[in-house]
Each structure stands twice: as structure tokens, then as C-alpha cells.
Rosetta silent file (secondary structure, phi, psi, omega in degrees, C-alpha in Angstrom):
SEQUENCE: XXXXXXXXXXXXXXXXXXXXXXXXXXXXXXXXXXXXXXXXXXXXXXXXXXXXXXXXXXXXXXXXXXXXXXXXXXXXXXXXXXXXXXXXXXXXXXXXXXXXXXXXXXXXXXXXXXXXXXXXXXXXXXXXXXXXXXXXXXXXXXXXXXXXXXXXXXXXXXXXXXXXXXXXXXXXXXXXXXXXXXXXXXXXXXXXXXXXXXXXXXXXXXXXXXXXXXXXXXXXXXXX
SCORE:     score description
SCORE:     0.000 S_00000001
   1 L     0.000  116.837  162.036 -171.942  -55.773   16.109 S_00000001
   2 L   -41.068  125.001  161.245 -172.737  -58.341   18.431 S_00000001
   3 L   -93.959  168.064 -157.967 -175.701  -59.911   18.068 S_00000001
   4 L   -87.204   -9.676 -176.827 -178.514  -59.860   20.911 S_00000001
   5 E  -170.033  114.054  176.868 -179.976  -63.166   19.789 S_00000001
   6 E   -85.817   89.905 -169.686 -178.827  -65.916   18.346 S_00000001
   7 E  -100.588  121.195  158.932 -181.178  -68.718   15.834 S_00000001
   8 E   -66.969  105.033 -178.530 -180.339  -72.248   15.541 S_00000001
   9 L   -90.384  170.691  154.746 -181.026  -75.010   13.048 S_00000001
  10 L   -94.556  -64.658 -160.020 -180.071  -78.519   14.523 S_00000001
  11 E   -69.521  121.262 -164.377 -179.778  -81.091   12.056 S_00000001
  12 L    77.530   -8.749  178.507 -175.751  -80.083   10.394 S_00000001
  13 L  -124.069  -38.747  164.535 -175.453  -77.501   12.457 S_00000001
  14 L  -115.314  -13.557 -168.760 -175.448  -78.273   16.168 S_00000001
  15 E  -110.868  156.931  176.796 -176.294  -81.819   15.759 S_00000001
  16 L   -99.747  134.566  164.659 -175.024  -84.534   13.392 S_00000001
  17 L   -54.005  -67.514  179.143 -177.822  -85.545   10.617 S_00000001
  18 H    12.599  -74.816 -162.859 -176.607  -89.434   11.544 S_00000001
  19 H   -55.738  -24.731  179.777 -178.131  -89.205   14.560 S_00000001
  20 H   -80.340  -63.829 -179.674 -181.505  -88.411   13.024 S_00000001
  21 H   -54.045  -33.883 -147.105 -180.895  -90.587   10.148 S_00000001
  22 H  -115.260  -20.750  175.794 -179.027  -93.665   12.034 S_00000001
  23 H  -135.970  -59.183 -151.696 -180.791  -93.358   15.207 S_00000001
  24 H   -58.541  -48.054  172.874 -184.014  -91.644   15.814 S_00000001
  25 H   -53.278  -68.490 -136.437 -185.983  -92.528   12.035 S_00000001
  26 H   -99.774   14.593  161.075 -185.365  -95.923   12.456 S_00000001
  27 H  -101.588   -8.101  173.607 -186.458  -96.018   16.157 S_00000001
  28 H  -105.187  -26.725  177.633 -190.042  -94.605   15.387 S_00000001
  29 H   -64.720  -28.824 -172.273 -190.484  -96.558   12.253 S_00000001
  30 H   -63.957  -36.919 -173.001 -190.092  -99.563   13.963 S_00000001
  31 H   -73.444  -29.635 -166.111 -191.990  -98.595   16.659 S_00000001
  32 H   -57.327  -44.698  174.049 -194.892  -96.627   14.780 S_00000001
  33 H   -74.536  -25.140 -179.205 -197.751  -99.297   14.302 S_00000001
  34 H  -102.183   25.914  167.578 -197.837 -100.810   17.364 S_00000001
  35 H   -81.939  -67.504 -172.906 -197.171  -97.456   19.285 S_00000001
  36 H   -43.509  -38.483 -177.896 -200.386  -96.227   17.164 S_00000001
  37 L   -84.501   -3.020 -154.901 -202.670  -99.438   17.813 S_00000001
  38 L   -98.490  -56.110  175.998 -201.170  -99.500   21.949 S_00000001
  39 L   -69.750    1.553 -134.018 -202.419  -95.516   21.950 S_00000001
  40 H   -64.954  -70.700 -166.737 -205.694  -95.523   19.438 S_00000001
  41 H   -45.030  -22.828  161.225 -207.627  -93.793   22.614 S_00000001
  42 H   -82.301  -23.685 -160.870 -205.252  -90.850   22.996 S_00000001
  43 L   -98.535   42.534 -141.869 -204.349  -90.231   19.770 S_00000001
  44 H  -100.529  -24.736  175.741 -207.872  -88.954   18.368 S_00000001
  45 H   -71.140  -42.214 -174.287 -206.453  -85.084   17.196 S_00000001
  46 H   -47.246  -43.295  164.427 -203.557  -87.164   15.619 S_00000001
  47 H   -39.178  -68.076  162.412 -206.484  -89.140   14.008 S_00000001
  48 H   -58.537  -51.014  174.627 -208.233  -86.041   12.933 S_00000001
  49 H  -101.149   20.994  146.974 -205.732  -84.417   11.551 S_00000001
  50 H   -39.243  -59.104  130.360 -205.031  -87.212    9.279 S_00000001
  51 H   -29.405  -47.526 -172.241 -208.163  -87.077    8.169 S_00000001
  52 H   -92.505  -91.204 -155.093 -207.882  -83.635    7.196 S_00000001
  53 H   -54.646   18.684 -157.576 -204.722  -83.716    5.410 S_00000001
  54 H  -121.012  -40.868 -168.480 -205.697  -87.037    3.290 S_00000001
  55 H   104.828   -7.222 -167.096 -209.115  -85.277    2.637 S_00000001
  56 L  -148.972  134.905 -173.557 -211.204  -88.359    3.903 S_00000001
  57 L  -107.629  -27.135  165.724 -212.445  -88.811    7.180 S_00000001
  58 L   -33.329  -29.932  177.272 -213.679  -92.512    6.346 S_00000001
  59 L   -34.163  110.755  143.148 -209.298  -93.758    7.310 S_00000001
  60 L   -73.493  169.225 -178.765 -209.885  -96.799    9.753 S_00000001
  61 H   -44.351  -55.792 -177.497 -206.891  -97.506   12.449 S_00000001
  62 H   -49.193  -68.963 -175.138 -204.878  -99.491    9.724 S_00000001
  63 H   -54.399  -40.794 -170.696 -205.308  -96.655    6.856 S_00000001
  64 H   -83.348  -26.334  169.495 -204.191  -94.347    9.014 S_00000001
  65 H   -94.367    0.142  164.771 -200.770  -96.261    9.795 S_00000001
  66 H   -62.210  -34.655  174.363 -200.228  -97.115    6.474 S_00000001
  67 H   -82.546   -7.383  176.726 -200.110  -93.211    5.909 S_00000001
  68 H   -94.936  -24.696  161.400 -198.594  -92.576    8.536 S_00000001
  69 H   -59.493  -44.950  160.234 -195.492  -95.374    7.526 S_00000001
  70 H   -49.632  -34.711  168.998 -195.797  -93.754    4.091 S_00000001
  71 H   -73.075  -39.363 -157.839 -195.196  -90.278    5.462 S_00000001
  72 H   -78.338  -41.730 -156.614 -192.380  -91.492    7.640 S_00000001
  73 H   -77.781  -47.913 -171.612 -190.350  -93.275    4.525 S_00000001
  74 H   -57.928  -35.769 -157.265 -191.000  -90.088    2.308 S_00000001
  75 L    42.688   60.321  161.444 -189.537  -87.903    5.755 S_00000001
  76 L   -78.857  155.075 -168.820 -192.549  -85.414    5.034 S_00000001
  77 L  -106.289   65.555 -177.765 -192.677  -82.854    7.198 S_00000001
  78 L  -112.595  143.879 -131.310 -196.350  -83.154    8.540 S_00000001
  79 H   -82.326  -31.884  143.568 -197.668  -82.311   11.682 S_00000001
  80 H   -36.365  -48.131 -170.647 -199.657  -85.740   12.367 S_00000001
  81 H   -72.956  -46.649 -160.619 -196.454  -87.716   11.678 S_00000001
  82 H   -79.818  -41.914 -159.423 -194.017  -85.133   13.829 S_00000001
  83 H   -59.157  -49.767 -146.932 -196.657  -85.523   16.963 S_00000001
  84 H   -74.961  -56.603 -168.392 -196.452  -89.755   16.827 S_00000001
  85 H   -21.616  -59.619 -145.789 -192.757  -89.502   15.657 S_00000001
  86 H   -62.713  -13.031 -150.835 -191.953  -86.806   18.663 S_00000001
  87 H  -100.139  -39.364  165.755 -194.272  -89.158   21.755 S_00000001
  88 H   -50.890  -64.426  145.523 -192.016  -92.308   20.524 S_00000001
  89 H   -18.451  -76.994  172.591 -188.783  -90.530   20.520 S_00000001
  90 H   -60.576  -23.693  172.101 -189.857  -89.636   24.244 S_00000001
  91 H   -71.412  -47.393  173.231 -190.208  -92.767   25.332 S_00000001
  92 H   -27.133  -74.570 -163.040 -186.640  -93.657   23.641 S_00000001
  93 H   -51.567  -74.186 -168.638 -185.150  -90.919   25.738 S_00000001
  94 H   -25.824  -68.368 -175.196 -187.192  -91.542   28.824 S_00000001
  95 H   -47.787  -31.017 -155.507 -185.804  -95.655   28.789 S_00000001
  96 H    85.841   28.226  172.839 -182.066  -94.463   27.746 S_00000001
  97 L   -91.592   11.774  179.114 -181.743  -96.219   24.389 S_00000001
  98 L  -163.279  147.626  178.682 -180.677  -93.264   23.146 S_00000001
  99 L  -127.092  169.197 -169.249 -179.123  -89.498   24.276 S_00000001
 100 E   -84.027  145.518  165.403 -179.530  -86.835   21.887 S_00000001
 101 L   -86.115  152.357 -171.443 -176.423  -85.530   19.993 S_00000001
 102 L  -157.153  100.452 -174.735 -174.977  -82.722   20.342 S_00000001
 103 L   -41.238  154.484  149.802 -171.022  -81.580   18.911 S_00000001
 104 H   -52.114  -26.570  175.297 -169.076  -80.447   21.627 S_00000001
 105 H   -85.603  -29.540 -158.014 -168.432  -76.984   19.719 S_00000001
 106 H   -81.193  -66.838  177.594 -172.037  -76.881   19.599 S_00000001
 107 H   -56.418  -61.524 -170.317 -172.651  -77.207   23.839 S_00000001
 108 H   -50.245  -75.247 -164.810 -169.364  -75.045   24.439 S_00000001
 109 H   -63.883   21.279  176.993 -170.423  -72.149   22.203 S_00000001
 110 H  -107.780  -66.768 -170.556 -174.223  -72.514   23.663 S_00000001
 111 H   -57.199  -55.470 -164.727 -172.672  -72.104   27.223 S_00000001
 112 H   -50.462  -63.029  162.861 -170.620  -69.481   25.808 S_00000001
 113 H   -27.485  -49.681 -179.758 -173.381  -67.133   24.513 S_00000001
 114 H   -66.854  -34.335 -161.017 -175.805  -67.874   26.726 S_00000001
 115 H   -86.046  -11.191 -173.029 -173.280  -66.870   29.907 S_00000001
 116 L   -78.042  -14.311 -177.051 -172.600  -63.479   27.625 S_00000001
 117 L    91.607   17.581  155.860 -176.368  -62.850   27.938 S_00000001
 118 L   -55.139   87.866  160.883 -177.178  -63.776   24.310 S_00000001
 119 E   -35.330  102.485  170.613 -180.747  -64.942   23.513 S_00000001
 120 E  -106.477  148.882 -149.928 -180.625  -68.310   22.217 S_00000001
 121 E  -144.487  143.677 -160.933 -183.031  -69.660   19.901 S_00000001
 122 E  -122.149  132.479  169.717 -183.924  -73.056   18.108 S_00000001
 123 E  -141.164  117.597  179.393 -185.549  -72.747   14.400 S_00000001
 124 E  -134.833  157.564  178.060 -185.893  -76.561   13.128 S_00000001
 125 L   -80.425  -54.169 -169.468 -187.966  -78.807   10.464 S_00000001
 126 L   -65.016  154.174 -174.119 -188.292  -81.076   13.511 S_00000001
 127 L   -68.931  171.897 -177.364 -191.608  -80.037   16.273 S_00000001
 128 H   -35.788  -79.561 -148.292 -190.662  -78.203   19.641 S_00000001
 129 H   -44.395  -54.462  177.811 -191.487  -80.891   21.289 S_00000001
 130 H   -46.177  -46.598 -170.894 -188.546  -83.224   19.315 S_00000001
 131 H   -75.414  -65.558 -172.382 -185.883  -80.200   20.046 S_00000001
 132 H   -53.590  -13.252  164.700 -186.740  -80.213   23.718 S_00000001
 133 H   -75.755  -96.241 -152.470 -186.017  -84.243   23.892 S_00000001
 134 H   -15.092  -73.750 -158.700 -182.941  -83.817   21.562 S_00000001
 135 H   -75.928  -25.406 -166.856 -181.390  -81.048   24.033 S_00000001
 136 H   -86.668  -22.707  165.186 -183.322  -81.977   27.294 S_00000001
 137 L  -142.611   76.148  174.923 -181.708  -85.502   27.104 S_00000001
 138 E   -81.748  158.683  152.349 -178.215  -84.516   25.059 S_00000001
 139 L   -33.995  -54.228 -148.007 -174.704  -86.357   25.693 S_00000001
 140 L  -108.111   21.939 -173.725 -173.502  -83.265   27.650 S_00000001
 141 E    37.466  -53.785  141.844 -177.021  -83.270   29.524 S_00000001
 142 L  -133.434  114.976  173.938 -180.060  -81.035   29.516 S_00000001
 143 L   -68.170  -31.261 -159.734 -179.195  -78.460   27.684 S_00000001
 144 H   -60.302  -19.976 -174.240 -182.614  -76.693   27.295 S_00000001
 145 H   -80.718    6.250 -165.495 -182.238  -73.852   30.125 S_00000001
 146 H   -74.381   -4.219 -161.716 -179.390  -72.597   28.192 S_00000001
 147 E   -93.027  134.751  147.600 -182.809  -71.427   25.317 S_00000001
 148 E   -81.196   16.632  169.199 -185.544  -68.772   25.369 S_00000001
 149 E   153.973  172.004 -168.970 -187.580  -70.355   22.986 S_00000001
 150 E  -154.110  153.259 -177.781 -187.752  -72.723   19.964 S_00000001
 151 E  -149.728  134.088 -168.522 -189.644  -72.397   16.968 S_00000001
 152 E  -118.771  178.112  152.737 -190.626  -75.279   14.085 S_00000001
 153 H     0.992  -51.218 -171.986 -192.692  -75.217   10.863 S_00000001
 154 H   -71.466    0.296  148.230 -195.771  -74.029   12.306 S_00000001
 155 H   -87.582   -9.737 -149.128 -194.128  -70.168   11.615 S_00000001
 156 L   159.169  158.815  168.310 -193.044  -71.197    8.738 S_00000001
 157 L  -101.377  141.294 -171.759 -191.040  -73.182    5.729 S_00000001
 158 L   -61.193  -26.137 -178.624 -187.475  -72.569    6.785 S_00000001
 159 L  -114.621   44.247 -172.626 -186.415  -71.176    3.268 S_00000001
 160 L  -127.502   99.312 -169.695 -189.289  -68.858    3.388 S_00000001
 161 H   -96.283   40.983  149.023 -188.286  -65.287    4.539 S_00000001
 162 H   -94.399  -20.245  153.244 -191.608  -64.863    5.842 S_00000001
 163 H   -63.168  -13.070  161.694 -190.509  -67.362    8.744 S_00000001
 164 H   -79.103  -67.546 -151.958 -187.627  -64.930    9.891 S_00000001
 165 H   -51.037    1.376 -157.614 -190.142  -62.251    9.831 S_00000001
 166 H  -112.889  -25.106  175.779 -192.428  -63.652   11.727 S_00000001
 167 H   -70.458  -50.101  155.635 -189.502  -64.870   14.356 S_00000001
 168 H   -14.974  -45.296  175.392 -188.309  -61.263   14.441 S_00000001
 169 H   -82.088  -42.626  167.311 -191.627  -60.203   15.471 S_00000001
 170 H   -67.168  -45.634  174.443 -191.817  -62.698   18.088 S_00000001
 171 L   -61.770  -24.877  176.341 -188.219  -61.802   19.454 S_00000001
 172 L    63.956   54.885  164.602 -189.207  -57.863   19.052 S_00000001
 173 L  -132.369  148.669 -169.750 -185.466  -57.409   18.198 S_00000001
 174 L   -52.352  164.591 -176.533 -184.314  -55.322   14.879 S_00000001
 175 H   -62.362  -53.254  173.982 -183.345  -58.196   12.214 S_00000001
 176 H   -34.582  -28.925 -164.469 -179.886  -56.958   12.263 S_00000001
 177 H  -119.868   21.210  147.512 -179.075  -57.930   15.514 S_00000001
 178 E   -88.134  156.558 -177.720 -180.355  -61.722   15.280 S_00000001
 179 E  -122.106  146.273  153.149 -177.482  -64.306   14.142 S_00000001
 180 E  -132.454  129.281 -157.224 -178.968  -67.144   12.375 S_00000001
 181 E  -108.122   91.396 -166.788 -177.074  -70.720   12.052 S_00000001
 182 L  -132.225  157.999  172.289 -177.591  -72.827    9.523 S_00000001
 183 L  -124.749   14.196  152.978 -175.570  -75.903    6.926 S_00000001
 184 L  -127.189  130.592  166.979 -178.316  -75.072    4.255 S_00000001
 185 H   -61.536  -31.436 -177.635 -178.113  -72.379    2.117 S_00000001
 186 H   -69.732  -32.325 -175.183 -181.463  -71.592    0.884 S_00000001
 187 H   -64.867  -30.001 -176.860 -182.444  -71.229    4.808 S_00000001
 188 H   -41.504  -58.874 -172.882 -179.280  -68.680    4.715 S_00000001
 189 H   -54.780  -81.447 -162.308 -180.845  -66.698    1.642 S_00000001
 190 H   -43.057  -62.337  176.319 -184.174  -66.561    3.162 S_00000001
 191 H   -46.988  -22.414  167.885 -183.199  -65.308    6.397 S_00000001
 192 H   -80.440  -63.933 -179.276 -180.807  -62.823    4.856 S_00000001
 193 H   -57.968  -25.993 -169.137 -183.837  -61.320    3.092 S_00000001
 194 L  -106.338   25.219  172.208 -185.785  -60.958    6.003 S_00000001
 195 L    89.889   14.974 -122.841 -182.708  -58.967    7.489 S_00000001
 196 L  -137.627  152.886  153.115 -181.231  -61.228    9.649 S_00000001
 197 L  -104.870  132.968 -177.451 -176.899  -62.175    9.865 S_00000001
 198 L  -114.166 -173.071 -172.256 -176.632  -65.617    9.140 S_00000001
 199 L  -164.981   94.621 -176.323 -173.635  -67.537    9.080 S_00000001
 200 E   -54.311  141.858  132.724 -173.011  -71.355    7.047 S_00000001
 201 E  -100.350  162.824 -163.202 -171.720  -73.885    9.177 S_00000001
 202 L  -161.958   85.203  178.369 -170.108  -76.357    7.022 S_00000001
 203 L   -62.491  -48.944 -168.826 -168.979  -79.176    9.647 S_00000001
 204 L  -101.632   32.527  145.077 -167.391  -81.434    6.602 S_00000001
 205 L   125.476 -175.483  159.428 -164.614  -78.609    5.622 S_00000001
 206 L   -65.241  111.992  173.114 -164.894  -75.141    3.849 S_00000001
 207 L   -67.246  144.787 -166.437 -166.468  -74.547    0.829 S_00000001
 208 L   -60.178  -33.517  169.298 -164.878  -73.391   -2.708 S_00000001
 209 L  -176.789  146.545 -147.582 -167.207  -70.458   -2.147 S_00000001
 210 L  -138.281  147.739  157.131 -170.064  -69.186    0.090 S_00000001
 211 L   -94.227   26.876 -173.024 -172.202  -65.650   -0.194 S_00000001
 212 L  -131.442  157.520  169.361 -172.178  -66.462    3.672 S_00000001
 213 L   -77.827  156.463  170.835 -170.208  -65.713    5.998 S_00000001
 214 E  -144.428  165.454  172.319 -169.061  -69.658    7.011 S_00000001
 215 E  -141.303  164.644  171.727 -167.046  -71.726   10.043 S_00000001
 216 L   -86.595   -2.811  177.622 -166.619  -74.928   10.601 S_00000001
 217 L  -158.666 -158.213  174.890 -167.996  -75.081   13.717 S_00000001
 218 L  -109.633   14.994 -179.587 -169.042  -72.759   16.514 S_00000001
 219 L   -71.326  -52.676 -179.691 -165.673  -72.241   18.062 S_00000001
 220 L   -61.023  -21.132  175.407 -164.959  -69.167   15.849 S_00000001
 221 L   -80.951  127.495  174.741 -168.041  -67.974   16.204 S_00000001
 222 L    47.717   50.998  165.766 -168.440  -64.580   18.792 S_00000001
 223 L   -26.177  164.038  168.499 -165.243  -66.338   20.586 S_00000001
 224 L   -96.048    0.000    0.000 -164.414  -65.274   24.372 S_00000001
């Protein structure tokens, strides 16, 4: 059965983890304290909820970028940290020192779906806001009108198959007839439980054996 909508991880699946690893991390770390001490007066919810996740509202400017440098080396996934991370990032894009990646099987079989009338969908670790840079300044160039919507953390932990249901509910489509994309298995599992057809990509070959369906890319997937 075709499905009617179609959910997306990035990192391994449309995207290369590199690019994340090799270019984006080590363009915000560098960047994070004096982005934080350049911004202090804008950044006062970032500030706040710092505060709140540390437990101590007493953090001076300093305390707070040590934890926030601390957060970034661990690559925790908290929602102070994704906000500075994602406003850096845009500036990256915005200058050109970087375009987002994006396989070519990834952008073909995005066009492809999308011109079939397939609701495409983003479900990432990284915030919105980071997947709309990523796609909005890709290689193969802004990608984003091919999406109806994107969804991060704040539904959910990704291997939690109360985060399909609650994307289900937001798409209002039966589970069966979402496709979900993923190169981690536990996100598979979860998403499988909440009803959903998933499908492993597995970009660095075939596996000895998968309880997924899996391709190596997105060419095989819902072909023309």
C-alpha cells in the first residue's frame, strides 16, 4: 500500500552524520562563547532555561557558557544548547561557509514523492529550526517546500513510541499508511509499535540481518 505520508530522520538517513560531526559541531563550538557574550541581551529565555535545567538561577554569563560548552562536548540533546547551537549554524549558512548536506538519493527520492503527492515529513534529534537551515540552504538548494512539517524532541524521544503517536495524531492519518525512515533501529522498533511502516536505511551496505524492511538508499524506495 502506498503510503500517504512519509517521516524522515536526517542524520544516516538523508544526510551524512560527517557533516554534523565534521562540519556543523565544530563550527558552533568554536563559535559558542563569544556568540553568547556578543548576544547576552537577546538571549535571556536561553538564560532562563538554563537556569531551570541546572536547578540554580544564581549561573552568571560565564557559568552559563561553561554549561553550555559542557553540554555541547557531551552532544546532549537540550533545548538551551539546540536554540544557541541552531542561531550560530544560521549565521554559518547565511555567510556560505557551509551548505547543508544532502545525498543525492535523498533530494531525488524527496522530489520524487513529493511530485506523487506524498506528505513529507522531518522527525530529528536536531530543533526545527536546525532542519530548516540544513534543507533551506542544502547542496541541491532549498529543499524545504518539498515538506509539510518537521517535528524534533519536543514530541518526543525518538525511540519512544509515544512520539509516533503523537505524530500520527498531528498528521490525522491511520499509522499504517505513514512510512518512517530511519539508520537506527531502536527508532524503527518504536515507531513500529506505534503502527507505523518503517524502513532501515543502511547507507554503508546491507546488514547480515534486519526485522526491517532495509535499502541502501532511497532509490528503491516507492520507485517511479
Amino acid at each position: 500500500m502506498t503510503p500517504r505520508a512519509i517521516v524522515t530522520d536526517i542524520e544516516g538517513t538523508t544526510s551524512s552524520i560527517r557533516f554534523v560531526v565534521d562540519v556543523l559541531f565544530p563550527y558552533s563550538r568554536a563559535r559558542l562563547a563569544p556568540f553568547v557574550r556578543a548576544h547576552a541581551d537577546e538571549l535571556g529565555a536561553v538564560f532562563d532555561a538554563v537556569h531551570r535545567e541546572v536547578g540554580d538561577t544564581a549561573l552568571d554569563i560565564e557559568a552559563i557558557i561553561a554549561r553550555l560548552e559542557q553540554w555541547h562536548d557531551a552532544d546532549r540533546k537540550i533545548a538551551p544548547l539546540k536554540t544557541v547551537q541552531g542561531l550560530i549554524w544560521a549565521d554559518g549558512y547565511a555567510c556560505g561557509a557551509f551548505a547543508g548536506h544532502v545525498y543525492p538519493d535523498a533530494v531525488a527520492g524527496l522530489r520524487r514523492w513529493h511530485a506523487r503527492g506524498i506528505a513529507l515529513y522531518v522527525y530529528s534529534s536536531g530543533s526545527v529550526a536546525a532542519q530548516k537551515l540544513l534543507f533551506g540552504h542544502s547542496e541541491a538548494g532549498d529543499l524545504t517546500p518539498l515538506f509539510a512539517g518537521h517535528f524534533d524532541t519536543a514530541i518526543g524521544a525518538k525511540r519512544d513510541a509515544h512520539a509516533y503517536r503523537a505524530i500520527v495524531a498531528a498528521l490525522g492519518l491511520p499509522a499504517d499508511r505513514i512510512l518512517f525512515l530511519s539508520d537506527v533501529a531502536e527508532e524503527l522498533a518504536a515507531a513500529r509499535e506505534a503502527g507505523l511502516g518503517v524502513t532501515l536505511i543502511a547507507r554503508d551496505g546491507l546488514p547480515e540481518a534486519s526485522p526491517f524492511p532495509v535499502a541502501t538508499g532511497f532509490d528503491p524506495i516507492l520507485p517511479d
